[in-house]
C-alpha positions in Angstrom: -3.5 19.6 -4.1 -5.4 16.6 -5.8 -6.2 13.4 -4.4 -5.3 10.5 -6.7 -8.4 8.4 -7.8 -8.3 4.6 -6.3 -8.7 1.4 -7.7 -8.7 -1.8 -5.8 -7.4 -5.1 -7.2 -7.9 -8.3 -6.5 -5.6 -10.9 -5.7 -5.6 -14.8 -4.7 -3.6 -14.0 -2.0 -5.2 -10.9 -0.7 -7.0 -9.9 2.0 -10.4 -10.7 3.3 -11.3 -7.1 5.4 -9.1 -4.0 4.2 -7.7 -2.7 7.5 -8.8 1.1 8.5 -9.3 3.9 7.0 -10.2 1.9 3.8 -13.8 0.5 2.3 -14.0 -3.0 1.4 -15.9 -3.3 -1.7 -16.8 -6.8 -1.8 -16.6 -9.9 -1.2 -13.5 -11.0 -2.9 -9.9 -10.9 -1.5 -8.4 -7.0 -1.8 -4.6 -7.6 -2.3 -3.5 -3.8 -3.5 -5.3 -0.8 -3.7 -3.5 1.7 -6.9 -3.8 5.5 -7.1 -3.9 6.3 -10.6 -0.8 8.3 -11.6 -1.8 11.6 -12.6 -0.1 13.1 -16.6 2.2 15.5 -14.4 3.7 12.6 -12.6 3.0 9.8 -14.7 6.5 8.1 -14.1 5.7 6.9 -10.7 2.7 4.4 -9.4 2.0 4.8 -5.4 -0.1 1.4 -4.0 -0.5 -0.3 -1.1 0.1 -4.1 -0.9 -2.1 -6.4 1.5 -0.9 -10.1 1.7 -1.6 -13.0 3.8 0.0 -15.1 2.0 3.5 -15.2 0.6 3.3 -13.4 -3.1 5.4 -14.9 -5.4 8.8 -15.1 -6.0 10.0 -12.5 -8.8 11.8 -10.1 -10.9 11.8 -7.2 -12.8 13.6 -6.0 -15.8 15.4 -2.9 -15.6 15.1 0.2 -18.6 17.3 -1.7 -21.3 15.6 -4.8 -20.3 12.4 -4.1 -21.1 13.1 -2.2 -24.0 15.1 -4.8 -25.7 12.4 -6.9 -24.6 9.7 -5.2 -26.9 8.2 -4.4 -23.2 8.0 -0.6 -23.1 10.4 2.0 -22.1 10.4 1.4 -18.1 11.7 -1.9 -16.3 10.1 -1.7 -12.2 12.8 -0.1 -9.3 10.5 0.3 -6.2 10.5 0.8 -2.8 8.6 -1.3 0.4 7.6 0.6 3.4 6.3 -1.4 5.9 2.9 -0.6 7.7 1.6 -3.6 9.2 4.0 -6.4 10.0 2.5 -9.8 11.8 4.6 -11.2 14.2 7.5 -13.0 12.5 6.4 -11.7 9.3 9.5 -11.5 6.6 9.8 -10.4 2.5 12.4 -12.0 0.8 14.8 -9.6 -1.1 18.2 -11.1 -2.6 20.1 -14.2 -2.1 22.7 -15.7 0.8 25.3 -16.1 -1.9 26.0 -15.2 -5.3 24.5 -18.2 -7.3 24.4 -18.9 -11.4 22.0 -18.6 -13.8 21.9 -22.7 -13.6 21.2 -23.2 -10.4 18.5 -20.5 -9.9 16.7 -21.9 -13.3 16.7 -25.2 -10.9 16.3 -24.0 -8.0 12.7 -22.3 -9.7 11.6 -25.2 -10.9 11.6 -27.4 -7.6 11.0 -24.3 -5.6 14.3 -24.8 -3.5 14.7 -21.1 -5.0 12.6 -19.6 -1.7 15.7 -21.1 0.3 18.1 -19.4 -1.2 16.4 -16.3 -0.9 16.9 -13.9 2.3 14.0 -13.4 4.3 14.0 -10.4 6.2 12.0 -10.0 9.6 10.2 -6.7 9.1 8.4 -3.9 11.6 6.5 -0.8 10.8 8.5 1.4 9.6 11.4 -0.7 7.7 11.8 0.3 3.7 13.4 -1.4 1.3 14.5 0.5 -1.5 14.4 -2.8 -4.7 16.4 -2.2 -7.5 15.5 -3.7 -11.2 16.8 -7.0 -11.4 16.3 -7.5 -7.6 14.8 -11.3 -6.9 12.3 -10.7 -4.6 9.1 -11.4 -2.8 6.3 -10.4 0.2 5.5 -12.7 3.4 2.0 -13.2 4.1 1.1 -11.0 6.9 2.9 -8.1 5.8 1.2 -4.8 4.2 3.1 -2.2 2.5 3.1 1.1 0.8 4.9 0.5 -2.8 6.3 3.3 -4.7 7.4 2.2 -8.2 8.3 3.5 -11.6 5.0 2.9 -13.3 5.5 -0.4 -14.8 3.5 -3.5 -14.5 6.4 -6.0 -16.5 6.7 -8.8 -13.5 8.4 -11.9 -14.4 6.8 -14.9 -12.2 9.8 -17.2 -10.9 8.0 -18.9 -8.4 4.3 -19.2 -7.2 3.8 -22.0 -4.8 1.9 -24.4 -6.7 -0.7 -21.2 -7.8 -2.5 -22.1 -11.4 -0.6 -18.7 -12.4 1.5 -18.2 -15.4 5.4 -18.1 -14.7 7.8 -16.6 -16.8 11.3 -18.6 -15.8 13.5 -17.9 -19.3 12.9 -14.4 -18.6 13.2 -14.2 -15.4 16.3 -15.7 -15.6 17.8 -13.5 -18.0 16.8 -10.4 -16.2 17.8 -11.4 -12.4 20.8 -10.5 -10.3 22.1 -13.3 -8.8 23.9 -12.0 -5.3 23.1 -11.0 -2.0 20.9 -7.8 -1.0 23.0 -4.3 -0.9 22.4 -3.7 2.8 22.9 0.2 2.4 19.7 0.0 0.3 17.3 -0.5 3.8 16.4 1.8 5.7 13.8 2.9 8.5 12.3 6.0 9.2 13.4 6.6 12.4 13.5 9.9 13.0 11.2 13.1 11.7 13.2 13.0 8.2 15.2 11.3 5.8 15.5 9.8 2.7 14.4 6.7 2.0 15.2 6.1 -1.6 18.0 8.4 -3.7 17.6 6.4 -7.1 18.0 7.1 -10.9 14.6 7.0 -11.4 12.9 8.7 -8.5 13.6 10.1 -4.8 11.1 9.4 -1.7 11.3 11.1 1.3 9.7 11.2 4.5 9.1 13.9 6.7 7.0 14.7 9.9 4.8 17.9 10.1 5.3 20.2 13.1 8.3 18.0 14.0 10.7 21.0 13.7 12.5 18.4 11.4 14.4 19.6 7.8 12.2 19.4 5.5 13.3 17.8 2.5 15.2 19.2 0.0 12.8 18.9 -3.2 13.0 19.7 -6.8 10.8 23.1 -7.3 8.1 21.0 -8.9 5.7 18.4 -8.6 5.4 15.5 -6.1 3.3 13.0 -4.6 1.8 13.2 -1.4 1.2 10.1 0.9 0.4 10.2 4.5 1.6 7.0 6.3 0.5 8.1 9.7 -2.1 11.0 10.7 -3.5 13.8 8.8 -2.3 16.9 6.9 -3.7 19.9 5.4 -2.6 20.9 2.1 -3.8 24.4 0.4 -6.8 24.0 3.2 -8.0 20.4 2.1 -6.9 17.6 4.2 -5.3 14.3 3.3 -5.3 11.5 5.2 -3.7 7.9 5.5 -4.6 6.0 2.4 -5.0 8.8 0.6 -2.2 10.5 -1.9 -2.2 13.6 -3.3 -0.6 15.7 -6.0 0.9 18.9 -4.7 2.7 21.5 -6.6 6.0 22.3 -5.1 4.9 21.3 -1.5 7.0 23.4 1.4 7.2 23.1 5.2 4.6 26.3 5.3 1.7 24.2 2.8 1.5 21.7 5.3 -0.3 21.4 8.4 -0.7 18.7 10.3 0.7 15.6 13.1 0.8 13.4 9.8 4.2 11.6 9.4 4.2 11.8 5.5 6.3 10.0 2.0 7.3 12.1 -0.1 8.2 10.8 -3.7 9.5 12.8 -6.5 10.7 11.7 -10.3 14.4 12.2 -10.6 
């Protein structure tokens, strides 16, 4: 196993004091905290979200998107687990109807557009896989593990009046304009599951010492993240916001009461 290097990032809207286990490195307001994606895996991006604000309202383009776009080779699919929800606390994924291009362009620009949206009422536990093209945004009191295709193309829709650059004509042309697939939430409920089967990548979760299936898994690579407890890997233990690389992990490699995600590249 290898534990991903961290980076934290900044954010208007972050956080003032990182919750446990991690450090707070100064003064300034922590909104996500990145593991760098390691060359074996370098199609997914694992990162916790802290907000206590709501985030802005946005999209992202899917694979023909962005590369007609000029912006790379990946649009952004990604899933939300939920670790800490306030009381109340909600993220916004899809609309109540299907709407046009029109009125979402309008409903942008006088911010009308976070009435429209869904808001979900979230708990620990509750993921929500996000397609490409999926309108979308994060409650303030909510934090989150994110696991994403490792793309950083966000087009801004809506940001409350932040001095923050918006990117509406694109936006626009990239968004779905309907309700939320409900199929595509989940929970983790029980001691395994899947969370996500996309075209990009597959997360699983699993408990250790549950007794539980464990996950059926491509024999190779996959990223490690503990969302509750501690596991032992190869000897070397991982721990909640921590993720690690392991080479074809197994029910036998891991030790442990940890309740882990398990994300693998399709």
């Amino acid at each position: 196993m290898r534990k991903l290097p961290t980076q934290f990032v900044d954010k208007v809207w972050g956080v003032d004091r990182l919750p446990s286990p991690f450090p707070h490195p100064s003064d300034q307001a922590i909104g996500e905290v990145w593991f760098e994606p390691p060359a074996e895996l370098d199609q997914l991006l694992v990162k916790y979200i802290f907000a206590s604000e709501r985030l802005s309202v946005q999209a992202h383009p899917d694979d023909a998107q962005a590369q007609a776009m000029g912006l790379g080779t990946n649009g952004k699919s990604e899933c939300w687990v939920i670790t800490h929800a306030e009381p109340g606390a909600t993220i916004a994924v899809g609309f109540h109807e299907q709407i046009d291009a029109g009125t979402m362009r309008e409903a942008a620009l006088d911010g009308s557009i976070v009435d429209l949206l869904v808001w979900h009422e979230v708990q620990p536990g509750d993921a929500f896989y996000i397609p490409a093209r999926t309108v979308h945004a994060i409650g303030g009191g909510v934090s989150l593990i994110e696991v994403q295709q490792n793309s950083d193309v966000t087009f801004r829709l809506f940001d409350y009046g932040r001095p923050r650059e918006l990117h509406l004509d694109q936006g626009v042309e990239v968004s779905e304009t309907g309700p939320y697939p409900s199929r595509l939430r989940n929970r983790m409920d029980g001691d395994s599951g899947l969370l996500v089967d996309g075209p990009h990548f597959r997360l699983h979760y699993w408990r250790c010492g549950s007794g539980a299936d464990f996950p059926a898994l491509k024999p190779d690579d996959a990223l490690v993240i503990p969302y509750s407890g501690t596991v032992s890997v190869d000897g070397e233990d991982l721990a909640v916001g921590e993720c690690g690389l392991v080479s074809e992990p197994c029910n036998s490699d891991l030790v442990g009461n940890a309740l882990l995600l398990i994300a693998q590249p399709v």
